[in-house]
SETOR-387600 format. One record per residue (C-alpha): x, z, y; residue in three letters. Coordinates in pm, whole numbers, padded with zeros to 5 digits, always signed. Layout:
# residues N
XZYALA;...
This chain:
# residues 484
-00265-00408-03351UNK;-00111-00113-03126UNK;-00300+00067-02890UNK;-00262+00113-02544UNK;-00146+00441-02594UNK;+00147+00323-02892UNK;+00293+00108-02650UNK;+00282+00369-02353UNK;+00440+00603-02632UNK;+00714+00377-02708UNK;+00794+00314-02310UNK;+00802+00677-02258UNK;+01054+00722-02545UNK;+01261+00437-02431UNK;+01568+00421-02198UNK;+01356+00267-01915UNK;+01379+00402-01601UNK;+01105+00356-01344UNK;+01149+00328-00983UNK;+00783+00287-00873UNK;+00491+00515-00889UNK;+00372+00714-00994UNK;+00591+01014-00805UNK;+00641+01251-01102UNK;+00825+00978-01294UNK;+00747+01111-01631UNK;+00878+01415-01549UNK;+00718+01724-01769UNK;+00906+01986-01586UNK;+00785+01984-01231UNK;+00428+02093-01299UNK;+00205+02309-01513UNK;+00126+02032-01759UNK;-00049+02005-02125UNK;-00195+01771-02330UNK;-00480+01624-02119UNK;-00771+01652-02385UNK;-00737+02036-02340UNK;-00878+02071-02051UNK;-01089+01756-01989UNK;-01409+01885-01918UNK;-01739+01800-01718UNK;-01948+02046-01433UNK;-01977+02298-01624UNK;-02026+02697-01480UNK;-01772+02824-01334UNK;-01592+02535-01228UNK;-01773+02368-00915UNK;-01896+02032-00849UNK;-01703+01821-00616UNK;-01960+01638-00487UNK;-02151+02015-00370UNK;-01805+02205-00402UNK;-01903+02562-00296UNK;-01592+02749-00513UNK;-01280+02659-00651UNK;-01291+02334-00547UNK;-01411+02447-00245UNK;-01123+02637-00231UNK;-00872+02414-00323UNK;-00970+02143-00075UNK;-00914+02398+00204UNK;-00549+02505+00048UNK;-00527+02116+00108UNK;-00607+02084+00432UNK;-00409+02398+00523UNK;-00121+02227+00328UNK;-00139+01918+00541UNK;-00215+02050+00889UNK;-00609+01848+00843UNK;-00919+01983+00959UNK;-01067+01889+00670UNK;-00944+01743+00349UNK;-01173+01566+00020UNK;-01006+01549-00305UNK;-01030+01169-00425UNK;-01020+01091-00809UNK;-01116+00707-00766UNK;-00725+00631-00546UNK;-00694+00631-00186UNK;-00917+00284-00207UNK;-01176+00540-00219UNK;-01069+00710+00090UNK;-01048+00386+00260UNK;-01397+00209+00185UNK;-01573+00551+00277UNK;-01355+00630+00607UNK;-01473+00254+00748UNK;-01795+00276+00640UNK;-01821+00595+00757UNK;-01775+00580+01101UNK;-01911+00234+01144UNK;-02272+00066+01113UNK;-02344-00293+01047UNK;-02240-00588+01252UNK;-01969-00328+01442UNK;-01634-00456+01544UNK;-01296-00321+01385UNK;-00986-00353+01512UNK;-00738-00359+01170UNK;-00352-00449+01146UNK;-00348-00729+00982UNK;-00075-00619+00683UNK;-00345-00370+00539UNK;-00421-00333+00191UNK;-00763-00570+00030UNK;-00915-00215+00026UNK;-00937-00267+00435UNK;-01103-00652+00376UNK;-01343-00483+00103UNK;-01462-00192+00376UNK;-01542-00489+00627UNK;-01703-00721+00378UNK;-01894-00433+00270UNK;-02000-00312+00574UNK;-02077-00672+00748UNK;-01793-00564+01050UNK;-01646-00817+01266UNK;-01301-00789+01243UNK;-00960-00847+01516UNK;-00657-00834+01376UNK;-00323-00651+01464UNK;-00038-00814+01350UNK;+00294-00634+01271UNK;+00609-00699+01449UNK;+00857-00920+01214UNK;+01223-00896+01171UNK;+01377-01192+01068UNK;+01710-01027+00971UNK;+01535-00841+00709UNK;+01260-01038+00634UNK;+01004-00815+00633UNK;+00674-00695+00837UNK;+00783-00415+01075UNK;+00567-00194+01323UNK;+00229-00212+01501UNK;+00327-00236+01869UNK;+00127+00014+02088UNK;+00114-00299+02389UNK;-00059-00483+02103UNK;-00357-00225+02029UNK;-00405-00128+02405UNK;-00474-00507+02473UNK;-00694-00556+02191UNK;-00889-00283+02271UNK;-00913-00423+02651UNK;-00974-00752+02555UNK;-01287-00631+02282UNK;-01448-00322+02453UNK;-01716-00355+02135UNK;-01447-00220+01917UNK;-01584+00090+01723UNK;-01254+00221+01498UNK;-00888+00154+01440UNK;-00701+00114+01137UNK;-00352+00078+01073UNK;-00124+00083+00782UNK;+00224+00358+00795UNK;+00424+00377+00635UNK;+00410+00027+00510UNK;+00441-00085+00110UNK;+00815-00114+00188UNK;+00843+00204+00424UNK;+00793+00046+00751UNK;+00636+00352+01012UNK;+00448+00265+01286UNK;+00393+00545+01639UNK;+00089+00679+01517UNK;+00118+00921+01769UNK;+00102+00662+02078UNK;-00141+00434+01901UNK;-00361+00734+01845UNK;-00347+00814+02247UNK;-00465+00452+02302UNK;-00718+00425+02069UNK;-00833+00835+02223UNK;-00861+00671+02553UNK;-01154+00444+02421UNK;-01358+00727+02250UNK;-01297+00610+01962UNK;-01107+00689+01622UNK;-00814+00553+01502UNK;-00778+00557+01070UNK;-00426+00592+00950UNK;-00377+00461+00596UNK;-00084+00664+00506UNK;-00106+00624+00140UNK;+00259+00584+00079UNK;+00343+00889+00292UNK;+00173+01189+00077UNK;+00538+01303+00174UNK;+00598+01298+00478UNK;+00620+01648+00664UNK;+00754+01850+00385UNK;+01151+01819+00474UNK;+01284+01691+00804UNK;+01452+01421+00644UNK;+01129+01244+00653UNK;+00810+01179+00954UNK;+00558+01386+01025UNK;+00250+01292+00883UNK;-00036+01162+01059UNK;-00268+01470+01082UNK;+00015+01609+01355UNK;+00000+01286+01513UNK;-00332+01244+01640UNK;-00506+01046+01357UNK;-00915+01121+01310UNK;-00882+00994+00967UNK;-00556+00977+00716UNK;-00548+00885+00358UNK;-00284+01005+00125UNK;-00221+00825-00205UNK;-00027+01199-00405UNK;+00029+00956-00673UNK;+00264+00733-00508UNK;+00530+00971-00332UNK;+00485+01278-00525UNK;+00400+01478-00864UNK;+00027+01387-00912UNK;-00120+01127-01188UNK;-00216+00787-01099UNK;-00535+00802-00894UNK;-00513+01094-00732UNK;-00558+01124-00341UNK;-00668+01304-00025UNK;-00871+01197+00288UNK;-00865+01408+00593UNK;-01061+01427+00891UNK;-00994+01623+01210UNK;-01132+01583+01549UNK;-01462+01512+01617UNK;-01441+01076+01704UNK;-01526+01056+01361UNK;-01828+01073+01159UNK;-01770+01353+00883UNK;-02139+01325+00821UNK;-02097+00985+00745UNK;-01738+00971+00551UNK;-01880+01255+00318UNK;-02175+01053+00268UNK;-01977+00741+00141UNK;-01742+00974-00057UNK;-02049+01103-00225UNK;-02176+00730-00318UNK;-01853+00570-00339UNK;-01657+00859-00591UNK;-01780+00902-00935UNK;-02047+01104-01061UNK;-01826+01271-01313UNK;-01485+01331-01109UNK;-01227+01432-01386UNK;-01138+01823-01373UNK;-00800+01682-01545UNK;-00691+01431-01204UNK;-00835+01756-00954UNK;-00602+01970-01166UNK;-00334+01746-01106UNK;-00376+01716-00755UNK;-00442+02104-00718UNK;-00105+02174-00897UNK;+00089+01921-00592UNK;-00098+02132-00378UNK;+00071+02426-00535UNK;+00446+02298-00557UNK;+00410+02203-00181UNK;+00260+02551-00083UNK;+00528+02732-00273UNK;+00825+02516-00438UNK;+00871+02236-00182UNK;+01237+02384-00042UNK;+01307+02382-00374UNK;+01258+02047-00489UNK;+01319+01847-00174UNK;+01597+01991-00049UNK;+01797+01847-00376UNK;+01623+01529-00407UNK;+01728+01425-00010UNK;+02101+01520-00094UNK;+02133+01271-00399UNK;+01908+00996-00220UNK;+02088+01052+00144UNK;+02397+01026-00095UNK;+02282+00705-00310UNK;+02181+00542+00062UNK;+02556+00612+00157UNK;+02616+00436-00188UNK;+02445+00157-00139UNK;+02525+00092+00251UNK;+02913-00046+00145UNK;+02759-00343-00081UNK;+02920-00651+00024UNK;+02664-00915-00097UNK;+02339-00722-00144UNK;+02235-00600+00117UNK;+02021-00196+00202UNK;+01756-00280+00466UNK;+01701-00020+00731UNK;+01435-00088+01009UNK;+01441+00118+01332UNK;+01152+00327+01180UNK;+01119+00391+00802UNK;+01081+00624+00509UNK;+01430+00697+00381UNK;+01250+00752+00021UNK;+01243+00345-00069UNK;+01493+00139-00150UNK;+01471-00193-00016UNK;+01737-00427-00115UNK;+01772-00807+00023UNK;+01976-01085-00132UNK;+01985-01306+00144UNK;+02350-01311+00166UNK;+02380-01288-00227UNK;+02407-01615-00462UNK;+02044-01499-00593UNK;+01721-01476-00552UNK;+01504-01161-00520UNK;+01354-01208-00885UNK;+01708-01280-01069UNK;+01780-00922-00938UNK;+01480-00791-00988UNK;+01501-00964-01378UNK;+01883-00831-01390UNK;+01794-00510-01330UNK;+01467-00470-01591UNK;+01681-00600-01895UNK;+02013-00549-01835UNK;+02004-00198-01672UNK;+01685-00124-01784UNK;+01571-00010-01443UNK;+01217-00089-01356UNK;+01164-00156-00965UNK;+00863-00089-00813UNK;+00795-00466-00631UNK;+00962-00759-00571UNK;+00926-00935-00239UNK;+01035-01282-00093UNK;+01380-01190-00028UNK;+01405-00815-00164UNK;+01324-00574-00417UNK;+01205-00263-00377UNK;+01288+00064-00572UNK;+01078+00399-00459UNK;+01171+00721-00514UNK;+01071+01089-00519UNK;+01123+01426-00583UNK;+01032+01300-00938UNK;+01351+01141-00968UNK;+01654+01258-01123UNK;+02047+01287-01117UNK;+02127+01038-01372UNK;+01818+00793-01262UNK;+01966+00782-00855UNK;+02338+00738-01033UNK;+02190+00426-01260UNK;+02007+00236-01001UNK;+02393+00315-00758UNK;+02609+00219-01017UNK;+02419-00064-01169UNK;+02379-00206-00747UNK;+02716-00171-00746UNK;+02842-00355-01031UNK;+02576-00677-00951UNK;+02678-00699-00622UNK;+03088-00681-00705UNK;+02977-01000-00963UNK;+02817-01174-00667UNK;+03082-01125-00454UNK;+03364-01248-00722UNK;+03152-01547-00802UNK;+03101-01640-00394UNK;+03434-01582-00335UNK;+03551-01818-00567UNK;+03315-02128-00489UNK;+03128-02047-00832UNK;+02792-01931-00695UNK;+02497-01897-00923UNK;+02239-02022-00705UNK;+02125-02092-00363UNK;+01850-01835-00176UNK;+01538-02013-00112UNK;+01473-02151+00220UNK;+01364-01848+00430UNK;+01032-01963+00609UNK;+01153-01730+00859UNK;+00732-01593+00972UNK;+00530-01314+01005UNK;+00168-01303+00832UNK;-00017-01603+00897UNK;-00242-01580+01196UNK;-00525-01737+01126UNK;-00886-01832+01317UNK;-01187-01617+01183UNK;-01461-01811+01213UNK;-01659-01615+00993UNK;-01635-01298+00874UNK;-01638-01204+00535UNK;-02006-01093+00447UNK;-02139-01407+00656UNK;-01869-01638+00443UNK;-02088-01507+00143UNK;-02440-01541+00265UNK;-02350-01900+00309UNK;-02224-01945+00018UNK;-02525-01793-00186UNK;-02751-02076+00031UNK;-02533-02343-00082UNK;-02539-02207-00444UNK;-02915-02272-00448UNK;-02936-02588-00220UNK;-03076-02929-00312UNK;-02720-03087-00316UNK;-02486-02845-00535UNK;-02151-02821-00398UNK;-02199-03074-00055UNK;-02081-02737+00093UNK;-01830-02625-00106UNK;-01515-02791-00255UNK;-01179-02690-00436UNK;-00901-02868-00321UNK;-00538-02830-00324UNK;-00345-02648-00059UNK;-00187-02895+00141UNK;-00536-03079+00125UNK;-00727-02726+00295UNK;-00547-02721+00591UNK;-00814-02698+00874UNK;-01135-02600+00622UNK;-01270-02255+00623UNK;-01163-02048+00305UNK;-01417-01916+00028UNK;-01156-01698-00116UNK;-00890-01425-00084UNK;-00536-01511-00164UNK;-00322-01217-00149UNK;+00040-01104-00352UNK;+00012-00798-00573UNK;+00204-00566-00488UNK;+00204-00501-00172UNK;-00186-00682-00181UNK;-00232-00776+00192UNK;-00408-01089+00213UNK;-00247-01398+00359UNK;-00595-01594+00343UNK;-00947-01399+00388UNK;-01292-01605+00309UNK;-01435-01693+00652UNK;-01090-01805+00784UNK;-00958-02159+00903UNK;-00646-02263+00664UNK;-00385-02295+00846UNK;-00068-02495+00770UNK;+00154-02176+00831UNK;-00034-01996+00571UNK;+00006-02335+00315UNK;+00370-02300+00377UNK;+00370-01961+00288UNK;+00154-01993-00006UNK;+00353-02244-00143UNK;+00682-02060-00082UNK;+00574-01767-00292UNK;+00449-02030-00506UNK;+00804-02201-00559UNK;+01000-01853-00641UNK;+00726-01820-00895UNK;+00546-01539-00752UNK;+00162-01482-00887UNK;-00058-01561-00595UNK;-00427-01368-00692UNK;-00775-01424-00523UNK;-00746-01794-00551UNK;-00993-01906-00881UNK;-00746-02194-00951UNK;-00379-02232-00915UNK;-00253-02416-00602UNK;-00607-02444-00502UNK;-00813-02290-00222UNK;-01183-02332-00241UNK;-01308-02414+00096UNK;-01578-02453+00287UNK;-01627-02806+00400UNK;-01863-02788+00713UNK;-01800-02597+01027UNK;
């Protein structure tokens, strides 16, 4: 039997070629790097603690901060899920209300269940032309936050899983106007303010708290992130507190390395790398906007660095081109969505890897276009269902969902509360369960929600182009609560 670490060998000395994270894409020459035993080590002196960090760490967590334009910045060795839980806990007690955009990651859902908040949801603008989630109107938060005075915090999602950026900078003057903070979960934009060619980040835009995922966008191992704070709406007192509980008692000196060497190459090397890497992806984007059948999304407001390619004009569906491209090109994409792939890239990437993924485009779309031109089409698109996220009625919220549940559990009549039943049989009962895609893993159902027959339909349309729906304990069933 191989180990884990034979069969990451044998990818790494393979021909694959990985558009997804992590941002240093296997790439050895970027960093200061050696073989990771060598200098795994524990607190020992000399080297700091980073839950008490008085000197280097100390030090390199103010480099950070300096780096990113942050009041203050924490190093976080657990991911930016981390950064999340312990910015909403944080700056919120129990029973609080939280105003969240509805297309954030099940990190968001986990801060509220574990933190007993009452959540309203902000739901994303939707473009039907490209099928995918868009921004967070400012109208939107203003009204929520006129309509629920009790609202104690913000949180929004930008850029989005498939590069989508919202106005921080407006949202952030709303949410000011209240007294209260706004958290930006920018984990896919560890990038953004190092080259004009992409945003600003959210420290420059007004956000109290922002989360960076390094790992995604840029030259850090997997798990490595930063939360910042700046201002004073939010509760450093209480985010450092969570960070303390939430992060690991033993942080690894090998993941701080790695995101202390980022720190470095921005500091010092970052004209250097991104200056190149913008010409050949500005000049794969050029590429890529003349395909006839396949088609490169571009929103109004988005991070140039991913890829997002829709085949709603093609003869095939987002997972034949997604399959086409794994094991005939040998190009590994990042996600695939309803109606798109996505490929991300970074300053990781190389010459060769941006001409692959262009070329190999290329050649599947001239096939599609030869085959629909000629009446011999592979296949038809799926029916496009044509809606945003599924706006459902919280009757519940999630930590009440479970204290009911846990009565039922030890109730005279087992399960008289509690059934599973199939999805077009839920519609109308309140859900137990999450059910959420992964990647980009936004839930489309949250326990202490009323089914709705819009979220069915959706559920059942990832369900038919054989997507893998997770939360749910049983396929093409929803456990529900039967009485309320």
């Amino acid at each position: 039997m191989s180990t884990i670490y034979d069969k990451l060998k044998d990818y790494s000395d393979s021909d694959y070629y990985g558009f997804h994270m992590p941002g240093h894409k296997r790439n050895l020459d970027m960093l200061k790097s050696t073989v990771p035993y060598k200098i795994d080590i524990t607190e020992i002196e000399g080297f700091d603690d980073l839950h008490h960090a008085e000197g280097i760490l100390k030090e390199a967590q103010i480099r950070a901060a300096r780096i990113y334009h942050a009041d203050e910045t924490h190093f976080l060795i657990n991911g930016s899920t981390v950064g999340i839980l312990s910015a909403i806990a944080g700056v919120t007690k129990k029973g609080d209300t939280i105003l969240v955009a509805r297309n954030c990651h099940k990190s968001v859902y986990h801060a509220i269940y574990m933190n007993e908040l009452n959540p309203v949801y902000l739901y994303p603008e939707f473009n039907h032309c490209a099928q995918l989630n868009t921004e967070v109107s400012v109208d939107d938060v203003r009204e929520a936050l006129d309509k629920y005075p009790s609202i104690r915090a913000v949180v929004i999602v930008s850029p989005t899983y498939d590069g989508v950026v919202s106005d921080v900078e407006a949202i952030a003057e709303a949410v000011h106007e209240k007294g209260i903070p706004l958290i930006v979960d920018e984990a896919h934009g560890a990038h953004f303010g190092f080259h004009p060619y992409f945003p600003q980040n959210a420290n420059t835009r007004g956000a109290d708290i922002v989360i960076h995922s390094l790992h995604k966008t840029l030259p850090a191992l997997t798990q490595t992130a930063l939360l910042h704070i700046n201002g004073s709406l939010a509760s450093r007192k209480g985010v450092r507190e969570y960070l303390r509980m939430l992060q690991s008692s033993s942080p690894s000196y090998v993941l701080m390395s790695s995101i202390d060497s980022c720190i470095d190459m921005l500091e010092n090397r970052r004209k250097e790398l991104f200056d190149p890497y913008v010409k050949m992806l500005e000049k794969m984007r050029g590429r890529l906007r003349q395909l006839k059948r396949l088609e490169l999304v571009e929103t109004e407001n988005f991070d140039r660095s991913k890829i997002v390619i829709s085949v709603r004009h093609a003869d095939m569906s987002s997972k034949r081109l997604y399959r086409i491209l794994l094991n005939e090109y040998h190009l590994q994409m990042e996600m695939v969505a309803g109606t798109y792939i996505l490929a991300m890239t970074s300053i990781g990437d190389t010459e060769d890897g941006m001409e692959r993924l262009a070329r190999a485009l290329k050649e599947i779309d001239a096939q599609a276009d030869e085959r629909m031109r000629s009446g011999n089409c592979l296949e038809e698109t799926p029916t496009i269902i044509g809606a945003s996220l599924p706006r459902p009625e919280v009757v519940y919220n999630s930590s009440v969902m479970e204290n009911m549940l846990d009565e039922a559990a030890i109730s005279a009549v087992p399960g008289s509360k509690v059934r599973r039943l199939p999805w077009r049989d839920s519609v109308g009962y309140i859900s137990t369960e999450y059910a959420y895609l992964y990647p980009p893993g936004s839930p489309l159902i949250v326990p202490g929600e009323r089914v709705s027959q819009e979220a069915v339909d959706m559920l059942q349309w990832y369900h038919n182009l054989r997507f893998a729906i997770e939360g749910l304990k049983e396929d093409q069933y929803i456990e529900v609560w039967m009485h309320g």
